[in-house]
DRENGU-678242 format. One line per field, with one value per residue (C-alpha): residue number from 1; x, y, z. Coordinates in steps of 0.1 Angstrom, whole numbers. Each point is the difference from the previous one (the first is absolute). Example, Ala and Ser with C-alpha at 12.3 -4.5 7.8 and 13.67 -1.06 7.14 Angstrom:
BEGIN
seq: [1|2]
east: [123|14]
north: [-45|34]
up: [78|-7]
This chain:
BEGIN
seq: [1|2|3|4|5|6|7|8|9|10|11|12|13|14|15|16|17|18|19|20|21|22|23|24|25|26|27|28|29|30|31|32|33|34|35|36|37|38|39|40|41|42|43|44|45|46|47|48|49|50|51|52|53|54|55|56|57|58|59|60|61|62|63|64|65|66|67|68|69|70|71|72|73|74|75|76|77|78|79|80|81|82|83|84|85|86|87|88|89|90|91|92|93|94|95|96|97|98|99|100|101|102|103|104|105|106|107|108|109|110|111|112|113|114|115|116|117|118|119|120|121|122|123|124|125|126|127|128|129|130|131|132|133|134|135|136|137|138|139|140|141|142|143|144|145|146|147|148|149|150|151|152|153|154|155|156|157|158|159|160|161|162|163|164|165|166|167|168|169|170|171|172|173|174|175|176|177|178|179|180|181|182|183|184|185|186|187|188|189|190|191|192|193|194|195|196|197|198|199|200|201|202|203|204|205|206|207|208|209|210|211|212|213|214|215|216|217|218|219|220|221|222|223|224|225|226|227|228|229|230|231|232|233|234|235|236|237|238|239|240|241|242|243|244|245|246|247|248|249|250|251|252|253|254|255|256|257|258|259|260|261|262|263|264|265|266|267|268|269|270|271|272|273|274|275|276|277|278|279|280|281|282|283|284|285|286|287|288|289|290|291|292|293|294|295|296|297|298|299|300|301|302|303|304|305|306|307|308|309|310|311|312|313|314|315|316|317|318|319|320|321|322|323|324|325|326|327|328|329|330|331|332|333|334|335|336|337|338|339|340|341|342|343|344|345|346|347|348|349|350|351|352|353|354|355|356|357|358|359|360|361|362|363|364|365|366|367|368|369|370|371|372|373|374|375|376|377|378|379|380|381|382|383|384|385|386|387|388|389|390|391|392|393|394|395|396|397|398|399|400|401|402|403|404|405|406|407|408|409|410|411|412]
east: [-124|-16|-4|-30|-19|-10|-8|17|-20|21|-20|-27|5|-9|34|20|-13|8|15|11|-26|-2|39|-3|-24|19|32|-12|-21|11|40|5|-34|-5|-24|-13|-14|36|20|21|15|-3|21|-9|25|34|17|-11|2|39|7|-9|13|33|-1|13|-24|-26|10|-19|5|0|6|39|-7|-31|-16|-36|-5|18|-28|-27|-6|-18|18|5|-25|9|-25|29|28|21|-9|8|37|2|-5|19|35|-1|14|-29|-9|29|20|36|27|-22|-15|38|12|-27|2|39|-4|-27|17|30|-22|-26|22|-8|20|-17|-35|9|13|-35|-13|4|-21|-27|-2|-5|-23|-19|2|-15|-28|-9|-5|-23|-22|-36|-24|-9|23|-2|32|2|0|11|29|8|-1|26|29|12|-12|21|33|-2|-3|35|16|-3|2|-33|-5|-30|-20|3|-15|-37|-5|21|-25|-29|20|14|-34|-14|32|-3|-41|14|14|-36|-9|-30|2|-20|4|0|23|26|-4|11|26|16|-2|17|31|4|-2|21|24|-3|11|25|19|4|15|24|12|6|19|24|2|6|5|-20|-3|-24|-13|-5|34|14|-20|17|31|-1|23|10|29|-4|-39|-24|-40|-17|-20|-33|14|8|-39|-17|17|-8|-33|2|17|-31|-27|18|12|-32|-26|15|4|-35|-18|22|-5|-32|-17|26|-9|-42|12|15|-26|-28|24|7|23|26|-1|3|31|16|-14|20|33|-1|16|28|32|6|-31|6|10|-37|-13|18|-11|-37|2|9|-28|-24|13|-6|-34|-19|18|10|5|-18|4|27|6|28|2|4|37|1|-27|-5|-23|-16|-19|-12|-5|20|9|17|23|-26|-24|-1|0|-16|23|-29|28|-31|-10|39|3|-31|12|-1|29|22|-15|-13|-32|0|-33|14|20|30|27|28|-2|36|8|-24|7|-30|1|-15|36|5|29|23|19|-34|2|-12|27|-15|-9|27|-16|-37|8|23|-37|-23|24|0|-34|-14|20|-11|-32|-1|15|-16|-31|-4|-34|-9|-35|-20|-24|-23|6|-30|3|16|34|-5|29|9|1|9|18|35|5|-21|-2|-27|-20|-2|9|-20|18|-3|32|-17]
north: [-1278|39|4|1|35|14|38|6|26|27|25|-14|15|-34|-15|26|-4|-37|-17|-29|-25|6|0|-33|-18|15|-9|-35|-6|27|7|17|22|27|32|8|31|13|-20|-16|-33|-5|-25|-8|-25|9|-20|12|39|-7|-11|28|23|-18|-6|30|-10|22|39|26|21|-17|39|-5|-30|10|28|5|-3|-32|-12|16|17|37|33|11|14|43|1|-20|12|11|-32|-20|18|-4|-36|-8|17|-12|-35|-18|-6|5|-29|-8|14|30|-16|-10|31|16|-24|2|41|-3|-25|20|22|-22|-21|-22|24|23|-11|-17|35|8|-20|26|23|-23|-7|39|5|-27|12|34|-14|-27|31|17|-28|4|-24|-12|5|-11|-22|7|35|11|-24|-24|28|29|-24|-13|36|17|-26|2|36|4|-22|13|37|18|23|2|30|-21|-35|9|-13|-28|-27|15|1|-34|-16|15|-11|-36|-1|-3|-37|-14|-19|23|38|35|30|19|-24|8|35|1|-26|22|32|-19|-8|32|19|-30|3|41|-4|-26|21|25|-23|-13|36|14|-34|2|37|-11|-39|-8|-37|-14|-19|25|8|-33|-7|34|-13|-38|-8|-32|-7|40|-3|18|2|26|28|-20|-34|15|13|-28|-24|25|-3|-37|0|18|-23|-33|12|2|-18|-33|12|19|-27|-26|12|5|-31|-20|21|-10|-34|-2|16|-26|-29|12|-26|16|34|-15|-15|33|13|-22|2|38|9|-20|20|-28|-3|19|-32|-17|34|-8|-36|10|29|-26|-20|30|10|-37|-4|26|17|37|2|-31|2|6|-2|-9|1|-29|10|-33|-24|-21|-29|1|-26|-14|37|16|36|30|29|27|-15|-4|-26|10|-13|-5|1|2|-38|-11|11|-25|-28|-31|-18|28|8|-23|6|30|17|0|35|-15|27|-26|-14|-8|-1|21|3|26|19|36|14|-14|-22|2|27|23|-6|25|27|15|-36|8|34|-14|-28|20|27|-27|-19|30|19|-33|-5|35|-3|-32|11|37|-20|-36|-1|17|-13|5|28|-21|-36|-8|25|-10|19|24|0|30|-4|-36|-29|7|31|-17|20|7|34|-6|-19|13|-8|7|-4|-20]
up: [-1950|12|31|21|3|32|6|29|24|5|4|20|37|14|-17|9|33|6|-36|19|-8|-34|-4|18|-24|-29|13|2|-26|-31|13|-33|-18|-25|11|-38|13|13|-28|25|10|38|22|41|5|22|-23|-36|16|12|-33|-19|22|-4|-42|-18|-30|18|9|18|-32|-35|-19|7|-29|-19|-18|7|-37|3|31|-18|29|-4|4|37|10|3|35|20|-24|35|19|-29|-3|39|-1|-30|16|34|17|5|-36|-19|-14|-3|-9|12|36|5|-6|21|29|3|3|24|18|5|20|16|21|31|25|-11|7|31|11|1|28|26|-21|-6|36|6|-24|11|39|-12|-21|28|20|-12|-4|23|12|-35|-35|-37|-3|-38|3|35|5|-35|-26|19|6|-34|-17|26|1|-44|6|20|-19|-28|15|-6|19|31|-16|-32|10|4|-36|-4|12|-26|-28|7|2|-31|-21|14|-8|-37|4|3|-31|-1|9|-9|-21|30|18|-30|0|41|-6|-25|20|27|-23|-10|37|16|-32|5|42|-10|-26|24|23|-15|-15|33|13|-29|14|36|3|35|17|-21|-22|-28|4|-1|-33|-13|6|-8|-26|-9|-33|-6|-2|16|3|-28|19|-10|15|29|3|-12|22|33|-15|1|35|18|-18|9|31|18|-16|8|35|6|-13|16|32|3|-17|26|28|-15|3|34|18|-19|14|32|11|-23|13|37|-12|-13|29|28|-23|-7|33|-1|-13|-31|-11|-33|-22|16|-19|-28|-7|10|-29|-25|11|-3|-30|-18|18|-11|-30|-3|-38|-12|-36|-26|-31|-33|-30|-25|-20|-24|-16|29|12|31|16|-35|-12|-27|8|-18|7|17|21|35|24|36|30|28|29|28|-11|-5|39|7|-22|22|-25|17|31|26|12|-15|3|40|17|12|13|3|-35|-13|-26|-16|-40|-3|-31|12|-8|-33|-16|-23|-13|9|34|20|6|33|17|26|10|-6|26|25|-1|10|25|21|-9|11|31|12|-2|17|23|9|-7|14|5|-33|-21|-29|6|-19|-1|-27|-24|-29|-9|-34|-24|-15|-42|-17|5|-14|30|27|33|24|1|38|26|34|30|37|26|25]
């Protein structure tokens, strides 16, 4: 039996601003629909969205299996031929035996010591930016944006005098993973891949020259059973490594921080805790709850790899099904009371992070961030407040990289 039809709003700023009552009345009265506009099956449950995530009959990448011919899809399209070759060679959405391959290498380099090494760093940076802060600051820009650009930066080794850029280029590659972009938005996406592709190369050139401590140089040199990463692995997944690495935490931060300050009682909480020398794993909890309340990255997608059935609905190798993870973190089969901020939930199963063999490579430097951005500015700011407690937040873009333009704040 199909499946019911729904358009789902994505575009519409008033969804993107608050989804949650929508995804609610889907959720519970059409779980499972089809958006005939996008051509896409989309699930809301926590249950149906964990178990794709965790069936290896749908891949973020279905090429590895299937000519386009074989799809009858269209030829790729020469405007986005660089962003095309960018995202069909890097982790995210590559498929075994290649993601294995991939993930072991970048593994080998992107251990836990090694981002847990960073806290003392993060804590600087954070200092200095807190700093410089006046009587009234936009968190997105002032303090959320510098911190993960910056730590991605080290890490990986680019230089100061080379950074200025990073952050642009990231956000006009990631505009291309919205179901609907523009002609224009391709043409800046690929110039991005090519200049971020151009710094990159040159990188990794002068590391195999002079091997330094970081993370360029440990990708150089990961090996693993006598193979290495090619030149344009290596690239793509830096690429990859800025993009994930701070839009989860930009957006993560400051649509929890949004949140907070609207419930006040939260933020008082943080706020008597934050002085107290353990108060880091209270941080930690709180960020998961942040993170499953109000979504950073609220949709993804797979591919269907075998003729399938679905929730009544036949499917073939090549289309899509559209994970919404923002209404899988409010279902109330998975969550109690879930529509409720609660920074002590445990457990909390949230699915911002992903599952399965996908799951998010960077969580543990995405959650160490926001621990401690939050912590600091909690705590150099107890009395902070929403500039303008009645205006309604603006999102910058769509739904799939949801982030506020804005977010007005005064310290006291």
């Amino acid at each position: 039996m199909p499946l019911p039809e729904f358009p789902l709003p994505l575009g519409d700023p008033a969804f993107v601003r608050d989804p949650y009552p929508l995804l609610a009345r889907l959720r519970g009265e059409t779980p499972a629909f089809r958006d005939p506009a996008l051509n896409r099956v989309f699930l809301t449950r926590h249950a149906d969205i964990a178990a794709v995530l965790r069936d290896r009959r749908f891949g973020r990448s279905v090429l590895h299996r299937y000519s386009r011919d074989e799809l009858g899809w269209p030829p790729p399209d020469p405007r986005q031929a660089n962003f095309d070759a960018f995202n069909g060679n890097h982790l995210l959405d590559s498929e075994p035996p290649k993601h294995t391959r991939l993930r072991s290498l970048v593994g080998l380099a992107f251990t836990p010591r090694r981002v847990e090494a960073l806290s003392g760093r993060i804590e600087a940076i954070l200092a200095a930016q807190l700093a410089g802060l006046g009587d009234g600051f936009d968190l997105v820009t002032d303090y959320a944006e510098p911190l993960p650009v910056t730590v991605i930066a080290e890490l990986l080794g680019v230089p100061p005098g080379e950074r200025a850029m990073l952050r642009p280029w990231s956000a006009a590659i990631v505009r291309l993973y919205e179901p609907t972009y523009t002609g224009p938005e391709q043409d800046e996406a690929e110039r991005a891949v090519l200049d971020f592709s151009a710094l990159l190369r040159d990188l990794a050139q002068k590391r195999r020259a002079e091997p330094r401590d970081d993370l360029i140089t440990a990708l150089v040199g990961a090996e693993q059973e006598g193979d290495r990463l090619s030149e344009r692995e290596l690239i793509d997944t830096c690429i990859l490594l800025l993009n994930a690495g701070h839009e989860a935490s930009v957006n993560g931060l400051t649509a929890g921080v949004l949140a907070l300050l609207r419930g006040r009682e939260q933020w008082e909480r943080l706020v008597e805790a934050a002085s107290r020398e353990d108060s880091l794993p209270l941080f930690r909890t709180a960020v998961e709850e942040l993170l499953r309340f109000d979504t950073p990255l609220p949709l993804f997608e797979r591919y269907v790899l075998d003729d399938m059935t679905l929730h009544g609905e036949d499917l073939h190798p090549g289309e899509k099904v559209g994970l919404l993870y923002a209404s899988g973190n409010r279902d109330p089969h998975r969550f109690e009371d879930p529509d409720r901020l609660n920074l002590t939930r445990d457990p909390n199963p949230h699915l911002t992070f992903g599952l399965g063999i996908h799951y998010c490579l960077g969580a543990p430097l995405a959650r160490l961030e926001l621990a401690l951005s939050l912590r600091a500015l909690v705590r150099t700011f107890p009395e902070l407040r929403l500039k303008d407690p009645d205006a309604d937040p603006e999102y910058v873009g769509g739904f799939v990289i949801r982030g506020l333009r804005r977010l007005e704040v005064m310290p006291g």
